[in-house]
C-alpha positions as CSV (number, residue, x, y, z in Angstrom):
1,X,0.0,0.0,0.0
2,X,2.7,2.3,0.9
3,X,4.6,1.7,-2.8
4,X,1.2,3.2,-3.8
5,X,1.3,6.4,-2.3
6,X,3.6,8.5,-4.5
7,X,2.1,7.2,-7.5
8,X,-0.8,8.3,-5.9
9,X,0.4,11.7,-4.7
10,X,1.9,12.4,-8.5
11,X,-1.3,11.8,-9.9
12,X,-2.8,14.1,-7.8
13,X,-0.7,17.0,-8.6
14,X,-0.5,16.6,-12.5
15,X,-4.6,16.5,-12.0
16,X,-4.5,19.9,-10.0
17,X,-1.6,21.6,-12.6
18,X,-4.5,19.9,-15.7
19,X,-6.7,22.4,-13.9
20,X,-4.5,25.6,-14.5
21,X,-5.1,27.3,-17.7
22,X,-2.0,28.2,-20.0
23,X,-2.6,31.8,-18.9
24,X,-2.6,31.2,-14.9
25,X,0.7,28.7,-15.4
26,X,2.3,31.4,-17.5
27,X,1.8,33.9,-14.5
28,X,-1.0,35.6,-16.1
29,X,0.9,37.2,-18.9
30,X,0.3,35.1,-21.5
31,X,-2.6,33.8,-23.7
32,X,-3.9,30.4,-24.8
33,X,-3.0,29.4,-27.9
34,X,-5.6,27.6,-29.7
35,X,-4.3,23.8,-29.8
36,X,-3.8,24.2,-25.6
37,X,-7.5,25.9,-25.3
38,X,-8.8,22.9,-27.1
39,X,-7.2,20.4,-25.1
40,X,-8.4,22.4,-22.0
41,X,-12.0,22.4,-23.1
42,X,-11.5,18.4,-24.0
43,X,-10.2,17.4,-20.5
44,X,-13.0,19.4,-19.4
45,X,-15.2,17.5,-21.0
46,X,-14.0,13.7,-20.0
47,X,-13.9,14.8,-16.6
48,X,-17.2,16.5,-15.7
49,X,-20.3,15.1,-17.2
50,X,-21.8,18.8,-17.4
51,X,-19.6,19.0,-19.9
52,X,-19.2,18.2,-23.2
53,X,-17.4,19.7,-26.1
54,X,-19.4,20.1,-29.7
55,X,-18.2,19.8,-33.1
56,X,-19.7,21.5,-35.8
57,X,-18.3,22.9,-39.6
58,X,-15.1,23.6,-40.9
59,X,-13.7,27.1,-40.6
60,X,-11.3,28.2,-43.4
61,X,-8.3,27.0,-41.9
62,X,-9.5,23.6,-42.3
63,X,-10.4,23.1,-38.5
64,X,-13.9,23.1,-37.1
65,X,-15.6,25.3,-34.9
66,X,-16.5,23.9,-31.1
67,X,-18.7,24.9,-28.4
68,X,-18.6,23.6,-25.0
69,X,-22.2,23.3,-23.8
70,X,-22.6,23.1,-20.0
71,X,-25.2,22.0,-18.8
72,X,-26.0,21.2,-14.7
73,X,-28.8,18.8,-15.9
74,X,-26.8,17.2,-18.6
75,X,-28.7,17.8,-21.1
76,X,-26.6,18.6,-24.6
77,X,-29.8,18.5,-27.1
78,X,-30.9,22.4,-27.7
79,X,-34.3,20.8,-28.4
80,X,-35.2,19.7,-25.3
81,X,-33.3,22.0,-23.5
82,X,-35.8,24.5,-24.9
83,X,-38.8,22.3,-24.0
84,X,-37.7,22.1,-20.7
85,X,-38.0,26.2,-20.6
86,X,-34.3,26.8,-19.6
87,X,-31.9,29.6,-21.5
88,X,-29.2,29.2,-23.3
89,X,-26.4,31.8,-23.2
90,X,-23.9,32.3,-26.3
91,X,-20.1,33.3,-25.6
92,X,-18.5,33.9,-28.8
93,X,-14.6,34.4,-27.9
94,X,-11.6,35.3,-30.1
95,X,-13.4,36.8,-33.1
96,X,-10.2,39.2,-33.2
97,X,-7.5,37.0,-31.4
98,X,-5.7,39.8,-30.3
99,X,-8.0,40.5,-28.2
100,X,-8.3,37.6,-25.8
101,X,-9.4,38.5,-22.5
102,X,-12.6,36.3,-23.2
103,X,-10.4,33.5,-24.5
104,X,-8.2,33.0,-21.3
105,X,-11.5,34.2,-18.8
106,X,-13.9,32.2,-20.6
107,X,-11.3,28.7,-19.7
108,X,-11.3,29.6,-16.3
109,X,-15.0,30.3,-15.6
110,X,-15.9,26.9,-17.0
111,X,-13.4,25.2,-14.9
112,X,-14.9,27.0,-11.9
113,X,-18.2,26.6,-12.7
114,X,-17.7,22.7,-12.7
115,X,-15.1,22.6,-10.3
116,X,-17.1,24.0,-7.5
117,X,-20.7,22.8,-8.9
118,X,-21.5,26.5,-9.4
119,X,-23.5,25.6,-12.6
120,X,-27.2,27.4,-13.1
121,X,-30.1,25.1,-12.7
122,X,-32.0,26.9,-15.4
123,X,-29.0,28.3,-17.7
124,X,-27.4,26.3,-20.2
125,X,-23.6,28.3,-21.0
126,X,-22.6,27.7,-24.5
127,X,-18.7,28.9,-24.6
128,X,-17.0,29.1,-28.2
129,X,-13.6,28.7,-27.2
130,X,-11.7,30.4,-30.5
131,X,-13.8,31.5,-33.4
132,X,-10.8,33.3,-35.1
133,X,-9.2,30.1,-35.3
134,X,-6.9,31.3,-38.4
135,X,-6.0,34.5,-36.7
136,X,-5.3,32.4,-33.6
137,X,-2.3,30.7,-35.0
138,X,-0.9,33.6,-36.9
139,X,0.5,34.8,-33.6
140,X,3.2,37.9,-32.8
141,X,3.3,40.7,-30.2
142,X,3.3,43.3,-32.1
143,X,0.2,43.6,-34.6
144,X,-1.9,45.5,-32.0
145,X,0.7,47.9,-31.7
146,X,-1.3,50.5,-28.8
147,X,-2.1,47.4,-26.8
148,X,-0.8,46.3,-23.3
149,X,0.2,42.9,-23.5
150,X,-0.5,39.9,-23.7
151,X,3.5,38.7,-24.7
152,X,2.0,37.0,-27.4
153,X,-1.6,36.4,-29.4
154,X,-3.1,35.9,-32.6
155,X,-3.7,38.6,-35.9
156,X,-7.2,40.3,-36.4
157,X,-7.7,38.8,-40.0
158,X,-8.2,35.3,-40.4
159,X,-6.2,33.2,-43.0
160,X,-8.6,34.8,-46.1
161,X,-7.7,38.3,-44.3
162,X,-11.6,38.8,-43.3
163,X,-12.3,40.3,-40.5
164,X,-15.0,38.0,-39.0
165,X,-16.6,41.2,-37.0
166,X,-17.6,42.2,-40.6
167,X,-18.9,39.3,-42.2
168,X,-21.7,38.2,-40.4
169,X,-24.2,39.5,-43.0
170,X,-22.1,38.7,-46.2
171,X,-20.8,35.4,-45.0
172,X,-17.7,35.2,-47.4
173,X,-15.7,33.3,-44.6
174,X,-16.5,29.9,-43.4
175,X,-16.1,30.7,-39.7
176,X,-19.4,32.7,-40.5
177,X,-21.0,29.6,-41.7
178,X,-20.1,27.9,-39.2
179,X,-21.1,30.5,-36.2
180,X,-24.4,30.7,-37.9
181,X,-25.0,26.7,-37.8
182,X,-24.4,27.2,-34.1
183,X,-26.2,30.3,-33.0
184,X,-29.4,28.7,-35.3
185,X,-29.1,25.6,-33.9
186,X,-29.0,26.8,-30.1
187,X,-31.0,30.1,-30.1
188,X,-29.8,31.6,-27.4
189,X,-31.9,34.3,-25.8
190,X,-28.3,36.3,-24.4
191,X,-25.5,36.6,-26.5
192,X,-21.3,37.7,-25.4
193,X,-18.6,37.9,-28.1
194,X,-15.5,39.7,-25.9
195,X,-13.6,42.2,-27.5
196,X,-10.6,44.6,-26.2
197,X,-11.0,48.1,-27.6
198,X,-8.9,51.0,-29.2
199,X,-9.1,54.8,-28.6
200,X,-8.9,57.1,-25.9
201,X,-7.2,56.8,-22.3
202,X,-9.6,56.4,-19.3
203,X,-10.4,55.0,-15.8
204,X,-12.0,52.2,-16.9
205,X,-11.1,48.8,-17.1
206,X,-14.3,47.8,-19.0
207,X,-16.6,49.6,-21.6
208,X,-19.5,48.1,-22.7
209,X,-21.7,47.9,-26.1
210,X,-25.2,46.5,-26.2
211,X,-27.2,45.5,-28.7
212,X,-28.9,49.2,-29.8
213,X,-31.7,49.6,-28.2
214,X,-33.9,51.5,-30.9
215,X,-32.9,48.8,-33.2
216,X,-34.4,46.1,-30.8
217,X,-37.6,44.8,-30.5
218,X,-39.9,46.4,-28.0
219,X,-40.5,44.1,-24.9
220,X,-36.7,43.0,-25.3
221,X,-35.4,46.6,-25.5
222,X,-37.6,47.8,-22.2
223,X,-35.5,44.8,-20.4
224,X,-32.4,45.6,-21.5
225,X,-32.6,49.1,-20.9
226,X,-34.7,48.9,-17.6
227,X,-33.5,45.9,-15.9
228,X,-30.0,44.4,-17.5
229,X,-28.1,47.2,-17.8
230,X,-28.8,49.0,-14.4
231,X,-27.7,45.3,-12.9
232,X,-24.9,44.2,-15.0
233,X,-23.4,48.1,-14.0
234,X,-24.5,47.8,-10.5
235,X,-22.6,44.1,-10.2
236,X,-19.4,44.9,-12.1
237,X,-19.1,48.3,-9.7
238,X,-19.7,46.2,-6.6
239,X,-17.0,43.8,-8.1
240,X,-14.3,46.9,-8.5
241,X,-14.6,47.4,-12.1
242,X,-16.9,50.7,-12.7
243,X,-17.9,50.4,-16.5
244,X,-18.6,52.8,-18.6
245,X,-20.4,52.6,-22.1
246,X,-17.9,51.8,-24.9
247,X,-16.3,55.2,-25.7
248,X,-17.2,56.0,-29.2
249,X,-15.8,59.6,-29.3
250,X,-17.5,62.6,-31.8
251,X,-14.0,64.5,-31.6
252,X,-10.4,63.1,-31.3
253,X,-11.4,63.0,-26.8
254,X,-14.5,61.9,-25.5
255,X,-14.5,65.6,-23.6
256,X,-17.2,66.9,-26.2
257,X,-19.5,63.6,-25.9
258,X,-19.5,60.0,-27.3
259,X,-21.9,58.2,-28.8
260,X,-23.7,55.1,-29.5
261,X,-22.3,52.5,-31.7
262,X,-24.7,51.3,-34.1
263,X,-24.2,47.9,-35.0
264,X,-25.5,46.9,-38.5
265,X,-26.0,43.1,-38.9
266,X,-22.5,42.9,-40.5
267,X,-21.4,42.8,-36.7
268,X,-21.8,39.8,-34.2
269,X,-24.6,41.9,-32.3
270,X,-26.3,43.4,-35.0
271,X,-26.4,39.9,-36.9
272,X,-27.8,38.4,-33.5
273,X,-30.8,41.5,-33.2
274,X,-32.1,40.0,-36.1
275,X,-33.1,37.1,-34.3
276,X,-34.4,38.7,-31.1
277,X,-31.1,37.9,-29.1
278,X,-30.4,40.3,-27.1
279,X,-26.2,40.9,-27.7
280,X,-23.4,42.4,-26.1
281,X,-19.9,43.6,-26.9
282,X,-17.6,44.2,-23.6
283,X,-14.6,45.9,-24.7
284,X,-11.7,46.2,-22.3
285,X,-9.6,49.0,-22.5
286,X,-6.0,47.9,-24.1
287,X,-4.2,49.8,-22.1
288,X,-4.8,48.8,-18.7
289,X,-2.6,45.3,-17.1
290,X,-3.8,41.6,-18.9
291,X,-4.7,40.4,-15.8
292,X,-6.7,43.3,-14.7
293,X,-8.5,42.9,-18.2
294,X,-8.9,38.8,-17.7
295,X,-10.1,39.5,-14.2
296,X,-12.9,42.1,-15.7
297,X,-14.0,39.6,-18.4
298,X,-14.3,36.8,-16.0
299,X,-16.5,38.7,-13.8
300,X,-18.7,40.3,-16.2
301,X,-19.2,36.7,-18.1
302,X,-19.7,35.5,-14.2
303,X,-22.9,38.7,-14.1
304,X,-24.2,37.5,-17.3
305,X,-24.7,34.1,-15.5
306,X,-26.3,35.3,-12.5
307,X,-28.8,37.9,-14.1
308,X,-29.7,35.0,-16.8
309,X,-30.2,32.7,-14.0
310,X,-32.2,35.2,-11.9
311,X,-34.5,36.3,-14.6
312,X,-34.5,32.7,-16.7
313,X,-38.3,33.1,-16.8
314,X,-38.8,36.6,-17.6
315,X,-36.2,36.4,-20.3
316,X,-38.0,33.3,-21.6
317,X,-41.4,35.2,-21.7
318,X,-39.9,38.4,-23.5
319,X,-38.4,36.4,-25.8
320,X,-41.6,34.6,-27.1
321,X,-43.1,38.1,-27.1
322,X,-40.8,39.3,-29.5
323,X,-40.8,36.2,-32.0
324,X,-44.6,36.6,-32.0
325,X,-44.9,40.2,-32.8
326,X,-42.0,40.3,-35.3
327,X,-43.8,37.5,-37.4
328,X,-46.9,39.3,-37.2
329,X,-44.8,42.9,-37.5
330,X,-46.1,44.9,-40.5
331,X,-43.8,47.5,-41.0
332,X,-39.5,46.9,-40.9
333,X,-37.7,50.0,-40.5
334,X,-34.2,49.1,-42.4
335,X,-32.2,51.8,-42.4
336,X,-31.1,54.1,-38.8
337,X,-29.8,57.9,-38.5
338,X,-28.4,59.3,-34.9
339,X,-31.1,61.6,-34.1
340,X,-28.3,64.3,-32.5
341,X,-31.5,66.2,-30.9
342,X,-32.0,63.5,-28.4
343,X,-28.8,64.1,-26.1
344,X,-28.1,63.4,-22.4
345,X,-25.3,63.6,-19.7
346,X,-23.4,60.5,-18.3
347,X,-20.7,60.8,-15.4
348,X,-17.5,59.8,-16.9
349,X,-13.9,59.7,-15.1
350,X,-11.3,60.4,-17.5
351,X,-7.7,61.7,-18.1
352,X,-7.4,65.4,-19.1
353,X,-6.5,65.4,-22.9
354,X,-3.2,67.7,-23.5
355,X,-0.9,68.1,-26.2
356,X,2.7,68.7,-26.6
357,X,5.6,69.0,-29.7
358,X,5.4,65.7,-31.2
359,X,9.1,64.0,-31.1
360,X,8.7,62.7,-34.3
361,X,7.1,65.4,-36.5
362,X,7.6,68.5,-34.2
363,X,3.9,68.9,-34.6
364,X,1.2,69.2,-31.7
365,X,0.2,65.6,-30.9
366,X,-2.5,64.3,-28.5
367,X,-1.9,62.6,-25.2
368,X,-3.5,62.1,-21.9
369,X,-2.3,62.9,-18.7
370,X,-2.6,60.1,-16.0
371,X,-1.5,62.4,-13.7
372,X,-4.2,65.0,-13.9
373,X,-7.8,62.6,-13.8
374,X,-11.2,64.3,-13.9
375,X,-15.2,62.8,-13.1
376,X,-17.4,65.2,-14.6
377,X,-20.8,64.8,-17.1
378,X,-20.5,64.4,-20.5
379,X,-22.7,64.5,-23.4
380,X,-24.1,61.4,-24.7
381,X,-26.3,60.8,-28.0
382,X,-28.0,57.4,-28.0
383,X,-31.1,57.6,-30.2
384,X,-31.4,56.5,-33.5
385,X,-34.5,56.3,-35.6
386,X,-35.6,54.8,-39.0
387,X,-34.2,56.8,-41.5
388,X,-35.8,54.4,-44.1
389,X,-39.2,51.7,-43.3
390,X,-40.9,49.1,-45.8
391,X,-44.0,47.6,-45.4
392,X,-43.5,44.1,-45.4
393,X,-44.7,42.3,-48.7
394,X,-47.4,38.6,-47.6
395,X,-44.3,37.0,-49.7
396,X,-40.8,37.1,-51.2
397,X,-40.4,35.0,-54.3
398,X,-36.7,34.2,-55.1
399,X,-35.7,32.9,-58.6
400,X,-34.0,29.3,-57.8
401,X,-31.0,30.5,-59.4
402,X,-29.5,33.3,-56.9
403,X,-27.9,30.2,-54.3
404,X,-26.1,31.8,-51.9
405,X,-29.0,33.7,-51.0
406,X,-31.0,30.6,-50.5
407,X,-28.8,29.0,-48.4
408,X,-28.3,31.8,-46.4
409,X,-31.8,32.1,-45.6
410,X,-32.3,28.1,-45.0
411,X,-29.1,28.3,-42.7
412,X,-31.5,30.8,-40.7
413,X,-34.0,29.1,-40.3
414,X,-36.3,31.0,-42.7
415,X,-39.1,28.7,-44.2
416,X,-39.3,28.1,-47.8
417,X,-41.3,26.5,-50.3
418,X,-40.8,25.5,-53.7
419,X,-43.2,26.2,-56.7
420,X,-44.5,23.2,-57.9
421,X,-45.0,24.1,-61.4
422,X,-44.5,27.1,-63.5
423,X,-47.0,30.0,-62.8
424,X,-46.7,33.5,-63.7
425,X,-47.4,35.9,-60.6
426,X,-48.4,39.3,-60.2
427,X,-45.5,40.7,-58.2
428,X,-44.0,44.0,-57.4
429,X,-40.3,44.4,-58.8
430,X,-37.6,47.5,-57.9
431,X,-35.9,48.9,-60.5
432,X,-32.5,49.9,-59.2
433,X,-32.6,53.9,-60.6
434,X,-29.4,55.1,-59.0
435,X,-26.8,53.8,-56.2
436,X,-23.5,54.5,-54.9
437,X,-20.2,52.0,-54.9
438,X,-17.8,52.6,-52.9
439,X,-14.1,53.3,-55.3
440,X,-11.8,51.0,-52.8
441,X,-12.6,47.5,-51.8
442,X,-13.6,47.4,-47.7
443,X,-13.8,43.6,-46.5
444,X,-13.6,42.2,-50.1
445,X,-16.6,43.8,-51.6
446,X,-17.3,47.5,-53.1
447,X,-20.3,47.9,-51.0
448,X,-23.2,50.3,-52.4
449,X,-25.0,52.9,-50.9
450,X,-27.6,55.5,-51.7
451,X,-29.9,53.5,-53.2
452,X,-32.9,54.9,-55.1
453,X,-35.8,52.2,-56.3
454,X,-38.9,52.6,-58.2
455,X,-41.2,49.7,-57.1
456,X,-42.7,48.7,-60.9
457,X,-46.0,46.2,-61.0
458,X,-45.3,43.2,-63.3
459,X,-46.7,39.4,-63.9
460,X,-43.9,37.4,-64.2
461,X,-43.1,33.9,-65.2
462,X,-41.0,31.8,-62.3
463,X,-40.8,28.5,-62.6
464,X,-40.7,25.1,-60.9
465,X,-38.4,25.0,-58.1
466,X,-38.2,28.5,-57.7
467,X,-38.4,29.7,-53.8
468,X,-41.5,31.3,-52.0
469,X,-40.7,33.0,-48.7
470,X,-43.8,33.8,-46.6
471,X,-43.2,36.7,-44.4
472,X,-44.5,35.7,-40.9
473,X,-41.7,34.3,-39.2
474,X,-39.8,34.8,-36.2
475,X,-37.1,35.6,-38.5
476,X,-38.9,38.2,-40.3
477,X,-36.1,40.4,-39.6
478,X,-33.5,38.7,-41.2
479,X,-35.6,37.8,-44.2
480,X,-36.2,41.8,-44.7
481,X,-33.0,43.6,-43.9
482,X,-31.5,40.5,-46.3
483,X,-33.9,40.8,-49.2
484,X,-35.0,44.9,-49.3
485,X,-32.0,46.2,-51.4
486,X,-32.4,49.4,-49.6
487,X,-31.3,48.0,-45.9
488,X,-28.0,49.0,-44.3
489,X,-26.2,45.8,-45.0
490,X,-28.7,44.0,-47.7
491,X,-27.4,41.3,-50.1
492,X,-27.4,44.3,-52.6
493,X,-25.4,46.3,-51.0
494,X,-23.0,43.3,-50.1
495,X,-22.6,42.8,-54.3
496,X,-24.8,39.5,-54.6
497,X,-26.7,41.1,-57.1
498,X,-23.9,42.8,-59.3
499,X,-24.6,40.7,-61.9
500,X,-27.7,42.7,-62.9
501,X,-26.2,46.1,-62.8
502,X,-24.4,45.1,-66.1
503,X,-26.0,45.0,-69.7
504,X,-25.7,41.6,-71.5
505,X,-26.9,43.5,-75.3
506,X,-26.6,46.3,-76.6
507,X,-26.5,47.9,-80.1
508,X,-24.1,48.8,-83.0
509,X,-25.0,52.1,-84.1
510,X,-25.3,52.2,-87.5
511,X,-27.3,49.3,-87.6
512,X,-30.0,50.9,-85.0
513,X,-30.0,54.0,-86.9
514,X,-32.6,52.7,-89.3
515,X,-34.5,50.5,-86.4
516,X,-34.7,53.6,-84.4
517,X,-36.1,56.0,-86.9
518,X,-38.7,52.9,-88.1
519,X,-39.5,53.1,-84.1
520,X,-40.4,56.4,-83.9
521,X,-42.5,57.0,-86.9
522,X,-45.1,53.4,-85.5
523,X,-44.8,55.2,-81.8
524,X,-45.7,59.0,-81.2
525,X,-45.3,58.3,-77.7
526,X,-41.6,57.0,-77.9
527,X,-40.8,60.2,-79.6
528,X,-42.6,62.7,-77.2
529,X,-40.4,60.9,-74.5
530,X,-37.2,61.5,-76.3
531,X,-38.1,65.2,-77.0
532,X,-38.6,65.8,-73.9
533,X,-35.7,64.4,-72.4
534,X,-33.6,66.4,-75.3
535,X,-36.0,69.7,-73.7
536,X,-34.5,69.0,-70.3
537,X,-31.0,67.7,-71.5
538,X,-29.9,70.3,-74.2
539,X,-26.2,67.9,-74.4
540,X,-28.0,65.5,-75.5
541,X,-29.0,67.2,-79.1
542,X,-25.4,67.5,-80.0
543,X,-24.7,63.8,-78.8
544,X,-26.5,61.4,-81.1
545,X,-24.9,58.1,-79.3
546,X,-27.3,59.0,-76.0
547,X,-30.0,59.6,-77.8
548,X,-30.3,56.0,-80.0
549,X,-29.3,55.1,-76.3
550,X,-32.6,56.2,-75.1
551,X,-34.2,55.1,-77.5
552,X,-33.2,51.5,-77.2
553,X,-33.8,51.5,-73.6
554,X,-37.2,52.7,-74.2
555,X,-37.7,49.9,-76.3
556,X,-38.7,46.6,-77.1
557,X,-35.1,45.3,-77.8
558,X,-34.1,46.1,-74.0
559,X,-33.3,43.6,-71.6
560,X,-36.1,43.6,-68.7
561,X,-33.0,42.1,-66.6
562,X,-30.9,44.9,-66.8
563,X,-31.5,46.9,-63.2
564,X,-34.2,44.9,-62.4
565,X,-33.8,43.2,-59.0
566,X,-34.7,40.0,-59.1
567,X,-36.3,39.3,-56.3
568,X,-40.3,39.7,-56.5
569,X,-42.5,41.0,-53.7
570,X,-46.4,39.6,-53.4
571,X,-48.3,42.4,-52.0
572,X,-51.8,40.4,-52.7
573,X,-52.6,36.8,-51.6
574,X,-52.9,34.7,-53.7
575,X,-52.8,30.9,-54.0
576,X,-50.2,29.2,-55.3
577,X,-49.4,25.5,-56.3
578,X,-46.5,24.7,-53.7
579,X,-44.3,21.4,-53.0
């Protein structure tokens, strides 16, 4: 028995160091790198029931994306986890790797939760340990060049150079697929995807964005403002880290005000919004100690827990509130302006901002002075309103052939049905008049902007196998802010549709001279349209290019394709023969 003891005694202390996290062994000034996270997650998982680590698709490095689910009733199905009324709470982690607080926190609170059977009874913590898993291994100290440590951690891009905080909407990365087979499969009523910020010097340790509140839907947006936010503040003061929401400065110091961020659905938290999750961004401040940071993140992911647990049912209720009167929801505004009339005063501790001769360029340069700290109010703007609203069509109809749309939508769980035979429908079309593109490339695309429609009534062929989306679903947000070529970050603007913007005929001039004079003697009206555009175009008259132009365009030989977005809208029921 004795011989046993040291054998005994070793295994004991390797299973205690298997409880330290890379970060803790490294004396808290170091991150985990993805292959050690993973491990940490998978011992977790063989030694607690609670816990078991997920598997779902391949990001572009090759690797899949995994979630550990914990769960104090052992339960790992999302199904039934719903049935038997308990939440689910997302952590997304490592979206920028260089930003790891969440990474390293995120490992401890999991181990802590099981350790010391701290788990909710009616919370169900789903933790994505790296999402960024190709920015994750491309690792330096020096690509976020204002930040404070760690020694070491990953790049911001991932191996395709996206940056995953962009591509939500678009989807060009597989990461994004993957995240979305995961949010869509869980549903989680509370969303977290940690973040370390950029900017201005301050007291705070941690800032805070939540999902934006005029963009939310109404019963979800009274709790966040009313109840969350006051507690998650309260808690995180109580626990020595005052927050502060996330300083989004108007000028180069927050002295003259911040405002709100509005997240557009390209971001984790606007992306989640559509789908009546209420989301959060915590953003630590880079310049403050790794551990303080860690030790933040851990505590306000601890806060989520507890508030989540307290309110389980409430959260529940309001979420079912908001599924039912966004699929009944009539009217989508899809498009927000800061309304600068609606501004108030927060308290805010900063560091007085000075400037001195720059040693580089001689010039004045910015700086703030940690010796000379102020508390004082500050203006805050934090209302946006619809700057643009649609009135929801009863259906979208969506020519088979646009696929990445389709599977989009499916991956979202928007309902679809197939014609069964070809019909011609009575639909409304937009004819794209006039629109903006960007002249450099931002996140791989050359996004558009300023889009001017002109809704045009038409009965149009489609054809078996072509897609009918009825719009009274709980995801009626995402289907509209997707498919209305006017929304902030619609599949337009993302370039889907660029392939209609371009003609596929045209003309060779001196063979349409004689067509278009034969065209204008059979119709009067034709040529009272091109007088008058001459009569409010005088360059026109000496340029006889624009005006066969015109005429073709005005014609029967011109493609109905050409700016014609293809996506049909059916403002009246009617029945159709469906799969």
């Amino acid at each position: 028995m004795r011989a046993l003891l040291p054998s005994l005694f070793l295994f004991a202390s390797l299973n205690s160091l298997a409880q330290e996290s890379p970060y803790e062994k490294s004396g808290k000034i170091a991150t985990t790198t993805y292959s050690e996270a993973i491990q940490f997650y998978q011992t977790l998982s063989k030694n607690y029931p609670q816990a078991k680590l997920l598997t779902y698709k391949d990001t572009d490095f090759g690797k899949p994306l995994q979630l550990l689910v914990l769960s104090k009733d052992k339960i790992f199905d999302p199904v039934a986890i719903r049935k038997s009324n308990k939440r689910i709470l997302l952590i997304n982690n490592g979206i920028h790797p260089g930003e790891p607080e969440g990474i390293d926190a995120s490992m401890m609170l999991a181990r802590d939760l099981l350790k010391q059977e701290l788990l909710p009874k009616d919370v169900v913590i789903c933790i994505i340990p790296i999402y960024n898993i190709d920015g994750a291994f491309n690792r330096s100290g020096t690509s976020r060049a204002n930040q404070n440590g760690p020694v070491a951690y990953g790049f911001r891009g991932n191996s395709r150079n996206y940056d995953l905080n962009r591509d939500f909407i678009k989807t060009d990365s597989r990461n994004a697929e993957a995240f979305q087979q995961i949010f869509n499969i869980w549903q989680p009523e509370i969303f977290v995807d940690t973040h370390t910020s950029n900017g201005a010097d301050y007291s705070y340790t941690m800032t805070l964005i939540p999902t934006q509140k005029d963009k939310l839907q109404v019963e979800l947006s009274a709790y966040l403002t009313k109840t969350m936010l006051p507690y998650l503040y309260e808690q995180m003061n109580s626990k020595g880290y005052e927050m502060t929401p996330y300083v989004n400065s108007i000028e180069e110091s927050p002295d003259q005000g911040i405002t709100g961020f509005l997240e557009s659905p390209r971001y984790s938290t606007g992306y989640t919004t559509l789908h009546n999750t209420i989301g959060f961004m915590p953003e630590t401040h880079m310049l403050k100690a790794y551990d303080k940071r860690v030790d933040a993140t851990y505590k306000l992911l601890q806060t989520y827990i507890d508030i989540v647990q307290r309110d389980a049912v409430l959260i529940g209720e309001n979420k079912k509130k908001a599924d039912a009167a966004v699929a009944l929801q009539q009217e989508f505004p899809i498009s927000w302006t800061l309304d600068k009339s609606q501004e108030s005063q927060i308290l805010f501790r900063g560091y007085t901002a000075k400037y001195k001769p720059s040693e580089v360029s001689g010039l004045p340069r910015l700086y703030y002075d940690r010796q000379s700290p102020y508390t004082k109010e500050i203006k805050s703007w934090n209302t946006f309103i619809p700057s643009v609203s649609i009135q929801k069509p009863i259906a979208y109809i969506i020519p088979q052939a646009w696929t990445k749309v389709i599977a989009l939508l499916k991956l979202n769980r928007v309902k679809m049905q197939q014609l069964a035979k070809d019909t011609t429908i009575p639909v409304e079309l937009y004819e794209i008049r006039d629109y903006k593109t960007a002249t450099r490339p931002y996140e791989g695309h050359y996004i558009h902007s300023g889009l001017q429609v002109n809704p045009i009534q038409e009965n149009l062929l489609y054809y078996e196998g072509d897609y009918v989306i009825y719009v009274n679903q709980s995801v009626n947000r995402y289907i509209v802010e997707t498919l209305e070529p006017q929304a902030m970050d619609s599949f337009f603007n993302w370039n889907f549709f660029d392939s209609i913007l371009g003609m596929k005929e045209h003309f060779s001039a001196y063979v349409f001279e004689d067509t278009a004079a034969e065209l204008l003697k059979k119709d009067p009206e034709l040529k009272a349209k091109l007088e008058q555009e001459k009569s409010s175009k005088p360059e026109l008259l000496k340029n006889a290019e624009a005006q066969l132009d015109f005429i073709y365009k005005n014609s029967v030989y011109y493609e109905k394709t050409h700016l014609r977005y293809p996506i049909g809208r059916l403002r009246q029921a009617q029945k159709l023969n469906l799969k």
